[in-house]
NUTI-54107 format. One record per residue (C-alpha): residue number from 1; x, y, z; chain. Coordinates in Angstrom, 2 decimals. Example, Ala and Ser with C-alpha at 12.3 -4.5 7.8 and 13.67 -1.06 7.14 Angstrom:
BEGIN
<num:1 | u:12.30 | v:-4.50 | w:7.80 | chaine:A>
<num:2 | u:13.67 | v:-1.06 | w:7.14 | chaine:A>
END
This chain:
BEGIN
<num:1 | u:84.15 | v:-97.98 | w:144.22 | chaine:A>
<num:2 | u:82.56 | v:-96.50 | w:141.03 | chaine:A>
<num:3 | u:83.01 | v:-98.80 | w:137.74 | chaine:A>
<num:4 | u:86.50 | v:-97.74 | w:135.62 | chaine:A>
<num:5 | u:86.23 | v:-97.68 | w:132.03 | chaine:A>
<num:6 | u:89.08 | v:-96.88 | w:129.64 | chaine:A>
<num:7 | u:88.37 | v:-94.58 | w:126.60 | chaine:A>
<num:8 | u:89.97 | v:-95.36 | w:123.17 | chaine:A>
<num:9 | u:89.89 | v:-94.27 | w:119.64 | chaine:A>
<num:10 | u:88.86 | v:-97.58 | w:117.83 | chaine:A>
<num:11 | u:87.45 | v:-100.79 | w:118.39 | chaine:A>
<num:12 | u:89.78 | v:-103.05 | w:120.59 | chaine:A>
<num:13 | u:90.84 | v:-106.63 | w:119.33 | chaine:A>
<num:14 | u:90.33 | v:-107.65 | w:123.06 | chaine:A>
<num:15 | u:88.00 | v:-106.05 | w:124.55 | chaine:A>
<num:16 | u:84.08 | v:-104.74 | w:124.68 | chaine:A>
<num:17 | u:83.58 | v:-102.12 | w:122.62 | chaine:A>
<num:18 | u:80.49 | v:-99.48 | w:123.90 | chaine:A>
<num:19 | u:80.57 | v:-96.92 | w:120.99 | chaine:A>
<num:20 | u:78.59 | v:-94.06 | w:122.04 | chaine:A>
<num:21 | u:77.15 | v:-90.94 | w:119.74 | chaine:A>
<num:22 | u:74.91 | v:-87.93 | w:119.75 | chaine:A>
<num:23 | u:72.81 | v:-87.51 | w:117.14 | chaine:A>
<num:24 | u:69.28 | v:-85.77 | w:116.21 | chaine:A>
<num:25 | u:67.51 | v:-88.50 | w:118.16 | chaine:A>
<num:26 | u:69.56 | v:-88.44 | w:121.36 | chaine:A>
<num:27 | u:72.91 | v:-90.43 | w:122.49 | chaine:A>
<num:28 | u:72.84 | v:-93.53 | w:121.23 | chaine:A>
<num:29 | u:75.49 | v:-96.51 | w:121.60 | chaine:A>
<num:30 | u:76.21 | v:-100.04 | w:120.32 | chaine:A>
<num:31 | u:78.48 | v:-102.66 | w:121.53 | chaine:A>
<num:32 | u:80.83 | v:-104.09 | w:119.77 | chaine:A>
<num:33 | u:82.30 | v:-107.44 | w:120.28 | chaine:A>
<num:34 | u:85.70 | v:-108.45 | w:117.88 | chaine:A>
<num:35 | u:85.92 | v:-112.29 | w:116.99 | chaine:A>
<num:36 | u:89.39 | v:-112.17 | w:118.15 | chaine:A>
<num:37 | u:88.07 | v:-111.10 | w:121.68 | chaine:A>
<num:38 | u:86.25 | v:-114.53 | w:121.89 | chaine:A>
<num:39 | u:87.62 | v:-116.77 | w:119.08 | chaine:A>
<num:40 | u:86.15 | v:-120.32 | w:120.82 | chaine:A>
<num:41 | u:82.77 | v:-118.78 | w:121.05 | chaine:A>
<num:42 | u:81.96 | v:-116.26 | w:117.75 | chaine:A>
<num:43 | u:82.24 | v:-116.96 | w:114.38 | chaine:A>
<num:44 | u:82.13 | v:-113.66 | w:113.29 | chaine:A>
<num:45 | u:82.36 | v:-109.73 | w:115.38 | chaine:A>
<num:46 | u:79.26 | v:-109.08 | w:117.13 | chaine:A>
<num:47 | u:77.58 | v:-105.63 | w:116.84 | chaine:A>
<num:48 | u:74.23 | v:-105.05 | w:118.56 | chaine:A>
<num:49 | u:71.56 | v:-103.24 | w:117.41 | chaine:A>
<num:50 | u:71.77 | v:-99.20 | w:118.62 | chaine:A>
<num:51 | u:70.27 | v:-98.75 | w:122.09 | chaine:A>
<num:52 | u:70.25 | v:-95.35 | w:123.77 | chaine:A>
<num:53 | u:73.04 | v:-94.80 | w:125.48 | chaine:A>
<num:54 | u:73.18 | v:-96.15 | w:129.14 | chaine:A>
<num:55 | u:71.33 | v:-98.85 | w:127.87 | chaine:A>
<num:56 | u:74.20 | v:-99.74 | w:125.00 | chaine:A>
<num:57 | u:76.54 | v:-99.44 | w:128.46 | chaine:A>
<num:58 | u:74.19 | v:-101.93 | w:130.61 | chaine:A>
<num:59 | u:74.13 | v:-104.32 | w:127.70 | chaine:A>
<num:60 | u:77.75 | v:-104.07 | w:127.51 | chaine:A>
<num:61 | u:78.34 | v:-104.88 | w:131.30 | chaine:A>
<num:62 | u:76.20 | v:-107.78 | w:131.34 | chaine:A>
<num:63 | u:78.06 | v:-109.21 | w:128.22 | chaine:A>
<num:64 | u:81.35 | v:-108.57 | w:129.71 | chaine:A>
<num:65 | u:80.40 | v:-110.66 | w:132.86 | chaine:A>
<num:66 | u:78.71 | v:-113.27 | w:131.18 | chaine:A>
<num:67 | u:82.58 | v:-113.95 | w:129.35 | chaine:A>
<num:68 | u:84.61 | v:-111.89 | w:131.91 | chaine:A>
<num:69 | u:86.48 | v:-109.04 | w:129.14 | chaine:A>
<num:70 | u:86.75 | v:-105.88 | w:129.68 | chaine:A>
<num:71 | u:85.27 | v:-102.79 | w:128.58 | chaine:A>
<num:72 | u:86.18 | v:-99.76 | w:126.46 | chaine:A>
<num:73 | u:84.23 | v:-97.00 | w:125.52 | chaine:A>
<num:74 | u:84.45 | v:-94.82 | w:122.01 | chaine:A>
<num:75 | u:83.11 | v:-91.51 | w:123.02 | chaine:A>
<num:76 | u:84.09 | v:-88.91 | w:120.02 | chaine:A>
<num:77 | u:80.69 | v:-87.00 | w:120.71 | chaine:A>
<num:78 | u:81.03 | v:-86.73 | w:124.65 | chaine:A>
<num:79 | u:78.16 | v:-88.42 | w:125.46 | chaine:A>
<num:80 | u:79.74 | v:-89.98 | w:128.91 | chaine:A>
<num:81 | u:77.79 | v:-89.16 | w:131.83 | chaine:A>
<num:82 | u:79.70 | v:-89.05 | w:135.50 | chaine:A>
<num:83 | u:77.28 | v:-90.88 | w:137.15 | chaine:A>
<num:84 | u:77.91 | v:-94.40 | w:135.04 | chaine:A>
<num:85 | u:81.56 | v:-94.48 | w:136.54 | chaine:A>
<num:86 | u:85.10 | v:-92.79 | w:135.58 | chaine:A>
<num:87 | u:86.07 | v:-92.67 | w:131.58 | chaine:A>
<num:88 | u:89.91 | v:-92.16 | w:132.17 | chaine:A>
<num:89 | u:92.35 | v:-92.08 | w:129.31 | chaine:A>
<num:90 | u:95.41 | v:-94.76 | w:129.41 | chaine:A>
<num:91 | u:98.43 | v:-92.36 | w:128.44 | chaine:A>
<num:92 | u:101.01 | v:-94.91 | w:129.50 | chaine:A>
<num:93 | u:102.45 | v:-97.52 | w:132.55 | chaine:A>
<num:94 | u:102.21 | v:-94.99 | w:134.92 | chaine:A>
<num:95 | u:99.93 | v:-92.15 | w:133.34 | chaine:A>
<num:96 | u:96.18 | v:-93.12 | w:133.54 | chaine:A>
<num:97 | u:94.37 | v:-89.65 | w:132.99 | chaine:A>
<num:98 | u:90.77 | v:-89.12 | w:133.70 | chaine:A>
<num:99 | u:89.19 | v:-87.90 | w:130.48 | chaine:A>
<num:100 | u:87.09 | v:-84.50 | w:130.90 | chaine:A>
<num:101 | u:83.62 | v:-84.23 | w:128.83 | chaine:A>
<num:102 | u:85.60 | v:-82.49 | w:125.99 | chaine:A>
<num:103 | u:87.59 | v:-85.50 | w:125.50 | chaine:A>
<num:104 | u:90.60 | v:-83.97 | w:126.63 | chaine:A>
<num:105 | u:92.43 | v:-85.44 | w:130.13 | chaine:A>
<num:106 | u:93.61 | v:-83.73 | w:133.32 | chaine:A>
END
């Protein structure tokens, strides 16, 4: 089964944040970790330096093993590729919609 990964609008209070963008260099993405994801273990919200993009998602992954959260991905520039899993869109209990690459669901 492919990895899932829910698409938001902002960074999450409890959860991995991979915050992807295009720009003149490429796609690019940080991650984003919120104190209040891991309150025991930070001090302050951790926010890596920008990798390109798959790698910002591989960093993410191996973070979100390491302390078992999940992941969420900021996409506003369509950078998601199919082959790094499904980017879906949670639209309610029973409406998870898979997000197409111009952000809008289906």
């Amino acid at each position: 089964m492919a990895n899932r990964f829910e698409r938001v609008d902002e960074i999450q209070p409890d959860a991995i944040t991979v915050s992807l963008t295009r720009g003149q260099g490429g796609a690019t993405g940080v991650v984003v970790c919120p104190q209040s994801a891991l309150p025991n273990r930070l001090a302050r919200t951790f926010q890596s330096q920008s990798f390109a993009a798959q790698e910002a998602l591989i960093q993410a992954i191996k973070l979100a093993n390491d302390v078992k959260l999940a992941i969420v991905v900021m996409d506003p520039d369509n950078v998601w590729r199919d082959e790094w899993g499904e980017l879906y869109l949670y639209m309610g209990e029973d409406d998870e919609r898979e997000a197409s690459p111009d952000g809008t669901s289906h």
